[in-house]
C-alpha positions, 0 to 999 in steps of 0.5 A, a space after each residue: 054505347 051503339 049496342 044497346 039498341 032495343 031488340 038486343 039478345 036480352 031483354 028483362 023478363 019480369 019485374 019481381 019484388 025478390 031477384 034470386 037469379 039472374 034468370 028473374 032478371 034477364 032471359 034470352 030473345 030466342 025469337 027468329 028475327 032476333 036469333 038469325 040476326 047478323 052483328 058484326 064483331 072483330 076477332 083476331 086471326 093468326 095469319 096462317 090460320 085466315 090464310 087456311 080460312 080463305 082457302 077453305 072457304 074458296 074451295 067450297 064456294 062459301 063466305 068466311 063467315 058462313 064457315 065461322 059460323 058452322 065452326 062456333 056452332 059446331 063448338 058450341 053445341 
């Protein structure tokens, strides 16, 4: 399993003798090298939906995944 390297999103927070919540067990790395950190992932597209990404992106001078990661955070928030 390649993606359980350490520094992953996820590290154990605290050995406790009573787990009452996934919270005892795991927290979320938040630290910038972590946080701004690039993975790659594959995702499908519908053809017409890439075409408009790659327009878009083209028209406004900046990567694909740059406009994919404004949108997923925009969604997100």
């Amino acid at each position: 399993m390649r993606n359980l390297k350490p520094g992953n999103a996820y590290q154990p927070a605290a050995r406790t003798a009573q787990v009452s919540s996934i919270h005892d067990v795991f927290r979320e790395d938040t630290s910038p090298s972590v946080a701004s950190e690039w993975v790659k992932t594959s995702v499908n597209l519908r053809l017409d939906m890439r075409r408009r990404l790659k327009r878009y992106a083209a028209e406004h001078d900046v990567r694909i995944q740059d406009v994919i990661d404004a949108a997923l955070n925009e969604y997100l928030r």
